[in-house]
Every structure is written in C-alpha cells, then in structure tokens.
C-alpha positions in Angstrom: 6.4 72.2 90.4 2.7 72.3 91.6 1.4 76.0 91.0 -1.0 77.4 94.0 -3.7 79.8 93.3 -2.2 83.3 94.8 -5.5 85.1 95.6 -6.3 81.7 97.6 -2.7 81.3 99.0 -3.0 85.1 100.1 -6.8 84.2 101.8 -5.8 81.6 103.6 -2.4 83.0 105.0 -5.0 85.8 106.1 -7.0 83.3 107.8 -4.2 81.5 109.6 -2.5 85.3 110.9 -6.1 86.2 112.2 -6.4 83.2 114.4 -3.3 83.4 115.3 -3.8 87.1 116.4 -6.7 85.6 118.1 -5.4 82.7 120.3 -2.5 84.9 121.1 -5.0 87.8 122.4 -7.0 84.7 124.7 -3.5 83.3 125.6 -2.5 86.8 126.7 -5.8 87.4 128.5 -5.3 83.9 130.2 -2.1 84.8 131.7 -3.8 87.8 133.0 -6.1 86.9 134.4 -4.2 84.1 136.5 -1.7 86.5 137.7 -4.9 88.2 139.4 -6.8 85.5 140.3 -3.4 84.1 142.5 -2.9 88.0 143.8 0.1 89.2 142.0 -2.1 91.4 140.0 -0.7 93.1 137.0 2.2 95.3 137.0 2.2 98.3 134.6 5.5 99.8 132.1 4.2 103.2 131.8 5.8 105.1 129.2 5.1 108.8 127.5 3.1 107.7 124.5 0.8 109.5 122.6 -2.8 107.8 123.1 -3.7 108.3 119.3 -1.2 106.0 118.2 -2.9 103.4 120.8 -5.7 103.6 118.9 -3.8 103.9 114.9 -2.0 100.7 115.6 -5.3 98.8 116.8 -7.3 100.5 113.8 -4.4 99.7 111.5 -5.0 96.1 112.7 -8.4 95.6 112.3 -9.4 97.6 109.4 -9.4 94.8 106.8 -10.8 92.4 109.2 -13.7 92.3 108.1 -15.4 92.6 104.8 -18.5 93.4 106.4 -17.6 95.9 108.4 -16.4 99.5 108.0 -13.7 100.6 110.6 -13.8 104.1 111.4 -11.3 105.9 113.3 -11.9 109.4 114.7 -8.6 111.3 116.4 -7.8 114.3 117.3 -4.8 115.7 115.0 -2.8 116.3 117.7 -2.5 114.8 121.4 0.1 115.6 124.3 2.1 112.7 125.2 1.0 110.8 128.9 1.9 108.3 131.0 0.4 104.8 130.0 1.3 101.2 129.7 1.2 101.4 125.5 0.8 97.6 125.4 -1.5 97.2 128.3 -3.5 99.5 126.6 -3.8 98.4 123.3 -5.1 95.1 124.9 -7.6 97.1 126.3 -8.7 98.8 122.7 -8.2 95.3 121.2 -10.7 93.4 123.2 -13.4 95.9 122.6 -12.7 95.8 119.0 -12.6 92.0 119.0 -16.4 92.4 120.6 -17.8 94.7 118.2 -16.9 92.7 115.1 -17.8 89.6 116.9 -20.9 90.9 118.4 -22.3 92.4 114.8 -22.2 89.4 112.6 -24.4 90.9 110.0 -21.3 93.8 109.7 -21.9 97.4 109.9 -20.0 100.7 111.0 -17.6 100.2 114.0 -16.1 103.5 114.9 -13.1 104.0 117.5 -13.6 107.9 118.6 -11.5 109.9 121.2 -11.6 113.1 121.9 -9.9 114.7 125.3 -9.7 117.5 127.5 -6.5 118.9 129.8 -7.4 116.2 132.2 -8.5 113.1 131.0 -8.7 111.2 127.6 -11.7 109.7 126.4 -12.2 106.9 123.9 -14.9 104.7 122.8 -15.4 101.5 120.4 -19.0 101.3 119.5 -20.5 99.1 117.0 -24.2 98.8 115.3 -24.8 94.5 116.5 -27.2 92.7 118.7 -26.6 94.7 121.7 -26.9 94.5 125.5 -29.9 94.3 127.9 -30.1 96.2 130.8 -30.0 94.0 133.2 -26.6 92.7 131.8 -25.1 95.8 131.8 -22.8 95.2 134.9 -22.4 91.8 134.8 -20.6 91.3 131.8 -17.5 93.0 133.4 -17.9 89.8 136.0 -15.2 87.2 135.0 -16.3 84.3 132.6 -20.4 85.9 132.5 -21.4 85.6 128.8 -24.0 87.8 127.2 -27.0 85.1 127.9 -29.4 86.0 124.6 -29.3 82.9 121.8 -27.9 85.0 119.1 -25.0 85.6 121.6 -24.3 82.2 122.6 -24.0 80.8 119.4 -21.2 83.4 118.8 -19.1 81.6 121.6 -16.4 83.4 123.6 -15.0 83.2 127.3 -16.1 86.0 129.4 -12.7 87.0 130.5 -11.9 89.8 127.9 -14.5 92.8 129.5 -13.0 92.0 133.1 -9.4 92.1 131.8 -10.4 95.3 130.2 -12.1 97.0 133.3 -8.3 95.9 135.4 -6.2 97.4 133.2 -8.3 101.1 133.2 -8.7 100.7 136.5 -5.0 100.3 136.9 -4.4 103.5 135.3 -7.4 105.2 137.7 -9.5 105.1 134.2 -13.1 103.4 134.0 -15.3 101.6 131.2 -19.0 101.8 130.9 -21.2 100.9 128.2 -24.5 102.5 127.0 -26.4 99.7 124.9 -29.9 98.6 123.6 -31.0 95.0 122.5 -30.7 95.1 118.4 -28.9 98.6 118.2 -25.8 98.3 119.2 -23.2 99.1 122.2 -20.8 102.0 122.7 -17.7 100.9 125.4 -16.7 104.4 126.7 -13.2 104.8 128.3 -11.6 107.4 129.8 -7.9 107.4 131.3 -6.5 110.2 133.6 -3.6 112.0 132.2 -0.6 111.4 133.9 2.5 113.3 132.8 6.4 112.8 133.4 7.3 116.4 136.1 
C-alpha cells in the first residue's frame, strides 16, 4: 500500500474545501442574483438570532484562511436576540470577507467589528489592501463593475458579490458604505435595524 505524505494530504484537502467554499459562495450569488434580475427578488426566513454568532461562524470560517493574514474579530459579549435572515446574512459578512483577503494579497490585519445601540447593529469588515478610489466608491455596488486599477484586475472576480450584498441589507432596511483610500485599505460598514418578535 502506497503511503501519502499527511501534512501534504491535509494541504491539499484544505485547498480542494476552500474552492469548494468558493464556487459554492459564486453559485449561490448566481442564483441570486437571477431571481432579481427576472423580478422575483429574494424572499427572507427571518428568525431571532443573535447577530454575534453571524459574525463567530463567518470568523470561525475564515480565520485560517490565510497565512498571511490575521483575522480579528471584535464583539460585544453580549447581544439581544433580532429578527434576521441568519443565512442571508452570513452571505452578506462572507462576501466582504471574501474581498478583504482577496483585495490584500500582500496579507495584513482584517478585523470584523460590531458594536450596537437599542436600535440598530452595526458591523464592519475592513482590511489593510490596495483600496478604493473615490470615484469608484458607488459604482462598485453596480452589478458586474470591477474595481478598474491593474493590481485589481489581475486579482479577477465578477462584480456581483457587493450588489448581492447591498440587496440583502437593504432587504432588512439596513445599508453598506465603504470609507477607503488607494494603498490603505477599505472599511465595509453595515448597519441592520433591530427588529424584534412582540
């Protein structure tokens, strides 16, 4: 029987599960984004879920994704439960965090950060890469726009991820913005209304 080297069995399967991961997220943002484009839109399962564990299962994810990144997640200890579409939203938290490693090839800190207030909940995904120019700002939540700098297109990517993102909050009468600078970064900021069972 032909031994295999482990720590390179255990490196590849890690490859194969990440691109799986991966075409499953672009498969998943495919389907959503035909249901809108044909007008059916997408309908929402809201359910009382604690928003930190939104953002635990996508940290829990991503934290080894990397080796030249550190993932940082920053919660409050404790959050009241809300109404939300858990999986809708971890989507949401998953594309930005699929752009921030993506857009920061040479690695860094990428932090996920909420905090919250008896209204609304905000959390952001920023990251320390290439960054966005001002005048790009708004369009890359336009369906299938690409960041247009070289560095960017040689990354490669579909454009449909940010607009999928900016549905889903607005489904949930949140909103995304991004505050950025060429070479220093981008912060997504999110916030989501909080909705409770009466």
């Amino acid at each position: 029987v032909k031994k295999y080297d482990e720590p390179k069995v255990k490196h590849y399967a890690g490859i194969i599960n990440k691109e799986t991961q991966r075409l499953g997220a672009l498969i998943g943002d495919l389907l959503d984004l035909s249901r809108i484009e044909s007008g059916k839109g997408l309908s929402l399962t809201l359910e009382e879920t604690d928003f930190t564990e939104v953002l635990k299962s996508v940290h829990e994810t991503f934290k080894t994704a990397s080796s030249k990144h550190k993932i940082i997640l920053t919660i409050p200890e404790k959050s009241e439960k809300i109404l939300i579409d858990k999986n809708k939203m971890i989507q949401v938290v998953t594309n930005l965090m699929s752009n921030a490693v993506k857009y920061s090839p040479e690695g860094g800190e990428i932090e996920i950060f909420m905090s919250e207030t008896p209204e609304i909940i905000v959390f952001s995904v920023s990251d320390q890469g290439m960054g966005i120019s001002k005048e790009e700002k708004d369009l890359i939540f336009e369906k299938f726009y690409r960041v247009q700098n070289e560095s960017a297109r040689k990354i490669g990517g579909t454009g449909i991820g940010l607009p999928i993102v900016k549905y889903i909050l607005e489904l949930h009468n949140g909103s995304v913005r991004v505050e950025s600078e060429p070479l220093k970064g981008s912060k997504f900021i999110c916030t989501v209304p909080k909705i409770k069972n009466k």
